[in-house]
N, C-alpha and C positions, 0 to 999 in steps of 0.2 A: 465618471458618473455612469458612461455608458455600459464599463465592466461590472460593472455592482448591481446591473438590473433595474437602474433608474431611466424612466425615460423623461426625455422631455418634453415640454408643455406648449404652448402658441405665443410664452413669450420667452422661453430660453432659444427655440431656435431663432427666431429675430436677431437677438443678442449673436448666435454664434456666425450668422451669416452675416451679420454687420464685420466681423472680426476675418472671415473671409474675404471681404470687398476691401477691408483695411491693407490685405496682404494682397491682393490682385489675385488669390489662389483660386484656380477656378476647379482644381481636380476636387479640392476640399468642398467649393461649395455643391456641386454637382452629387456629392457623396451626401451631402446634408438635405439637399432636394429630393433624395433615394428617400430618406429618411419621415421625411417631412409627409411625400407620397405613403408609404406604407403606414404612417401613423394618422393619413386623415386630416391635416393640417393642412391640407393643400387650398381649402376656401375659405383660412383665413384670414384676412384685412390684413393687419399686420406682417405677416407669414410672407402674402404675396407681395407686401411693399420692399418686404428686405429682401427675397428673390430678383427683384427686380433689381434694386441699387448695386448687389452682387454683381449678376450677370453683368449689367452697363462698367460698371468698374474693371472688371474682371477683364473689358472687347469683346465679352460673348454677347453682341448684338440680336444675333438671330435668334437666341430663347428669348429675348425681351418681350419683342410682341405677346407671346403664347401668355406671359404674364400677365399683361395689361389688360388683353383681349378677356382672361378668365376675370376681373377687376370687373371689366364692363358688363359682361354677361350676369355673375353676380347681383350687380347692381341695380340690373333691367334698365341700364340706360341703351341696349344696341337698337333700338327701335324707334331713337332720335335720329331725324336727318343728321345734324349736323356730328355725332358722333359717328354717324357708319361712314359719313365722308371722313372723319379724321383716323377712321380703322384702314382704310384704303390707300390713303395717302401715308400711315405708318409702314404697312406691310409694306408699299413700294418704295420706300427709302429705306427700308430695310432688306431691300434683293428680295423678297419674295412676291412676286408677281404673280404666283396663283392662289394666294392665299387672298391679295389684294383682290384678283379679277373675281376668287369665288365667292366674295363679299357684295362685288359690285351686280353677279349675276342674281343676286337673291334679294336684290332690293326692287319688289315689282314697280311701284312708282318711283323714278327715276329723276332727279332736279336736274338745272341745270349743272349746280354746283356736284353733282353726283358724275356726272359725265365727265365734268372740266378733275375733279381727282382725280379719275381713273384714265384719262387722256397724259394728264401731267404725271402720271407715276409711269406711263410708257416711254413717255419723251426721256424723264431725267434717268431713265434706265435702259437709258441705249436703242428703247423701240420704237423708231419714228413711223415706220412702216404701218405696226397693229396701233400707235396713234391716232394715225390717221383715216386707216380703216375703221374705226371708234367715230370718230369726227364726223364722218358721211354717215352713218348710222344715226347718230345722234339728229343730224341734218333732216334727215328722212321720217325723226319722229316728229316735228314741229316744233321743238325746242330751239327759242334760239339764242344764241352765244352771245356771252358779254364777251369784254377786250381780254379778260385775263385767259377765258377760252382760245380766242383766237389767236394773242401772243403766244401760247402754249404748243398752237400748231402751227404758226410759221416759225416757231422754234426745231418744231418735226422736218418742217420743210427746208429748211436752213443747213437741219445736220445730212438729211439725205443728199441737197445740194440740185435738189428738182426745181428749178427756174419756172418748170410749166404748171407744176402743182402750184407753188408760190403766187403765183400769176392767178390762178385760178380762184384761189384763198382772197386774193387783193378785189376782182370782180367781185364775189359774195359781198367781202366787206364795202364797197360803193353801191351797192343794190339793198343793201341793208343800213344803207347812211351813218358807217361807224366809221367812216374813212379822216373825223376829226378827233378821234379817241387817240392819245397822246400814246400810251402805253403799246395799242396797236401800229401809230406812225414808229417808234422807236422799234420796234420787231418789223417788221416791213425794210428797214435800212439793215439788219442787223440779216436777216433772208436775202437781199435781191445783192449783197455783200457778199456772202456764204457762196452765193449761187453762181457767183463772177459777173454779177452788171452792178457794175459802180454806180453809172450813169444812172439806173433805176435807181438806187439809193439815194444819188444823191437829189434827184427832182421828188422823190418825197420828203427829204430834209427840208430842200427848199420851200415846199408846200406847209410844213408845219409852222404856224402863226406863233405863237408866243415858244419858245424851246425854251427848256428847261436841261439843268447839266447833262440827263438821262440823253436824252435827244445828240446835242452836241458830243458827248459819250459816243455815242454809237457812230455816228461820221466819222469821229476821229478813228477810232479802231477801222472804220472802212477802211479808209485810207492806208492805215498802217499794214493791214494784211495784202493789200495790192502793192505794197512795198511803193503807194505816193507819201515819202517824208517830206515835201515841203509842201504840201497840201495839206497835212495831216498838221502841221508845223506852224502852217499860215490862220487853218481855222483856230486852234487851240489860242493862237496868240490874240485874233478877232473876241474868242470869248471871253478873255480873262480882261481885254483892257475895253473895245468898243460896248460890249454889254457888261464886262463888269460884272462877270460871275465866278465866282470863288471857287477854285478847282479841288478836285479834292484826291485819293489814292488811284480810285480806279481811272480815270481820266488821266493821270501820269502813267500810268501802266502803258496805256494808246499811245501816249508820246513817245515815250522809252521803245517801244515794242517799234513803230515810225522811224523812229531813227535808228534803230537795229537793222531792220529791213533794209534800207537805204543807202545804208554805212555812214552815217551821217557824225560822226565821231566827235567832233567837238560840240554839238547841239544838243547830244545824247548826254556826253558830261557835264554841260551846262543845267542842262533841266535835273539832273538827277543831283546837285547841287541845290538847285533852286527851289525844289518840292522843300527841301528838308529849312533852309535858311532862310525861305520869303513867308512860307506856309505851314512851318511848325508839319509837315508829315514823313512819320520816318517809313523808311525803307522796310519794304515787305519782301517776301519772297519772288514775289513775280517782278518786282522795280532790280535785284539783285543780279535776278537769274537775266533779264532783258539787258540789262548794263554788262556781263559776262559774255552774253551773245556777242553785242557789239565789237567788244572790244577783241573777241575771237573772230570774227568776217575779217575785221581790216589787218591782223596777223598781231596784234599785239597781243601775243603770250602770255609774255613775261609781268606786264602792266595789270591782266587780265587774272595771272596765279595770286598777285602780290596782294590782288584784289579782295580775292575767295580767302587769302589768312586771315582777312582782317572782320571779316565776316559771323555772327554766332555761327556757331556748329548744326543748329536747325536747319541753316540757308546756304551751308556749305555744303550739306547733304543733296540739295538741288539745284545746283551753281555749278560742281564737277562736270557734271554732264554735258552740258554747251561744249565747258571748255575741251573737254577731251573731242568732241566730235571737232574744234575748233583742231586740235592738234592735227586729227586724220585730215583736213583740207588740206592744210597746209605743209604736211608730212613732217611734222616735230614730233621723233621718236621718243627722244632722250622726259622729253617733258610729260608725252602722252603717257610712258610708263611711271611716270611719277603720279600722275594725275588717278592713275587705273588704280595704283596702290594705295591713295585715298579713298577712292570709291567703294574699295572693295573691301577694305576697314572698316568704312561706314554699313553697308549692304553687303555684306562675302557670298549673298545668293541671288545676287543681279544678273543676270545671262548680258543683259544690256551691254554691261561696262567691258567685257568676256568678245562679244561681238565688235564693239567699235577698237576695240585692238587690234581684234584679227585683222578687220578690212584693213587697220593702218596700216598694219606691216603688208598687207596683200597689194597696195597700193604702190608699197615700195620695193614690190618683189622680195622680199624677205616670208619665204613661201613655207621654212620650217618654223619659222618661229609664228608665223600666222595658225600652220596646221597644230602647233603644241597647245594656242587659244582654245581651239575649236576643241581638243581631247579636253583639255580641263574641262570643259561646257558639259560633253558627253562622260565625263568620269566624275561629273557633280551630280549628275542627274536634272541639270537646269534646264526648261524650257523656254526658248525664246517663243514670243505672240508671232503666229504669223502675217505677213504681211495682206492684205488687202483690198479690193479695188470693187466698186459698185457702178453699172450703167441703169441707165432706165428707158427702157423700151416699150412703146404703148401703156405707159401708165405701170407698167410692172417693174419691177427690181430684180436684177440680178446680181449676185454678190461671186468676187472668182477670188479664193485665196493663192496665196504663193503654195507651187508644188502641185494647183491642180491640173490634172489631167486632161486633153481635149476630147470630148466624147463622139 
């Protein structure tokens, strides 16, 4: 049609970008968008709805927004609070974070609920630091913070691993008498955990009056990350028979994850039995990947591979991993390269799976066949993340990557 000198209309490309998202093609649709743009079509309803469904089908996340965003503009709805909160919180779950922040900087009257977006699109995107700077800001206009705000910054505080900031968030919240907000008690356990004082943790648990699974949730994970498995073992079993509350996936995740930690190996197979046969919950990725762990600390390999066949292929793709790091502890060559040729079947541009080989055989002095890892890495062009380490000094942060330099 296009060779003939026909063009199309606002509802044939709909039609052909439906036919693009059908095929995941994104070269195609992006070539229809060119199209769409030079023919003026770009503001219309229809136009932008199938732009949209494209792109999302397609993975191309980051055009999404731009869609939506022209939808709302359109529309003249961006002049509604509750809509330029949800443009804020889009942007930042979609990695773009100055699109989000220059949304938040143009909103002169400011809500609560405007603050608490643009706070929580820093946290769930890795920036707990410019959260929290946001936080004291917010603080200083006279606004003040429901539980979801402040859950959101001792979530900030939780990932930084600042006990004193934390500490400090907890004062506010008793001077502001929200210190019986359930949602705030259950972030309070899940910070002064993060932070290494169990003990804080756990005398706010005990402080909280009625608990709900959310509550006992979060103790138990305490527990489990401090690698207490019969702590973590004893509360879970309190809650399921003395209160009598119905556990459900995530709360076995805590137990599983407790008796990984632990080594606690027949407790561990026990429960991951009993989720599925007492309470009808099947195994998820993380109940998988936590039972793999286990069964790699205490040297069971073999028990541990036989494990991962039997597994879908979704939860084998992140099951491999424990095990081979399981292989380099315990210096099982023969298995670990079996394991690597899984992994690298599944992801062949994992640097990861490339690294934990090398260190195996570095482990066991096997120094050429370590150094031949390391060249496939660098003749893939694969980068590994570098490693990482953060202190906090006077209230500031410093962050020192691997490989940097003393100045």
């Amino acid at each position: 049609m296009a060779h003939s000198g026909v063009h199309g209309n606002n509802l044939t490309y709909p039609l052909l970008l439906k036919a693009c998202a059908n095929l995941a093609s994104i070269q195609h649709g992006t070539m229809l968008h060119g199209h769409v743009l030079k023919l003026g079509f770009q503001a219309d309803t229809f136009v932008q709805t199938a732009l949209l469904d494209m792109y999302s089908k397609c993975s191309h996340v980051s055009s999404a927004p731009s869609s939506v965003h022209s939808l709302v503009l359109k529309c003249g709805c961006d002049v509604e609070d509750s809509i330029e909160n949800l443009l804020i919180t889009m942007y930042a779950k979609c990695g773009r974070l100055t699109s989000a922040r220059r949304i938040f900087d143009l909103i002169i009257e400011k809500s609560m609920l405007t603050w608490t977006s643009m706070i929580a699109g820093y946290v769930h995107s890795g920036h707990p630091v410019e959260a929290l700077d946001l936080f004291r800001r917010m603080v200083k206009t006279g606004i003040r913070p429901n539980g979801a705000t402040l859950a959101t910054v001792l979530s900030a505080c939780a990932d930084l691993g600042s006990l004193s900031t934390g500490e400090e968030i907890e004062e506010y919240i008793f001077l502001n008498g929200l210190e019986s907000d359930q949602q705030i008690q259950t972030s309070l356990i899940h910070m002064y955990s993060k932070c290494g004082s169990i003990m804080k943790a756990r005398e706010v648990f005990e402080r909280v009056r009625d608990k709900d699974l959310t509550v006992w949730t979060s103790m138990i994970n305490s527990y489990a990350i401090h690698g207490m498995g019969d702590e973590a073992i004893s509360l879970f079993h309190k809650m399921t028979t003395a209160e009598r509350i119905m556990p459900d996936a995530i709360v076995y995740t805590g137990v599983l994850l407790a008796c990984s930690h632990s080594g606690l190996v027949e407790d561990g197979l026990k429960y991951f039995k009993s989720m599925q046969k007492d309470f009808g919950i099947a195994p998820t990725v993380e109940h998988c990947t936590c039972l793999i762990d286990l069964l790699g600390r205490v040297g069971q390999l073999d028990l541990a591979f036989d494990a991962i066949q039997g597994m879908p292929l979704e939860v084998q793709a992140q099951a491999w991993g424990p095990l081979l790091s399981a292989c380099r502890i315990h210096g099982n060559v023969e298995l670990g390269e079996l394991v690597t040729d899984r992994l690298l079947d599944i992801n062949p541009e994992s640097s990861g799976s490339y690294v934990l080989m090398a260190n195996l055989y570095t482990s066991l002095g096997k120094w050429k066949e370590a150094h031949m890892m390391r060249n496939l890495i660098d003749g893939k062009g694969l980068v590994k993340e570098r490693g990482w380490s953060q202190v906090e000094v006077s209230h500031s942060y410093h962050a020192f990557a691997a490989g940097n330099q003393p100045q």
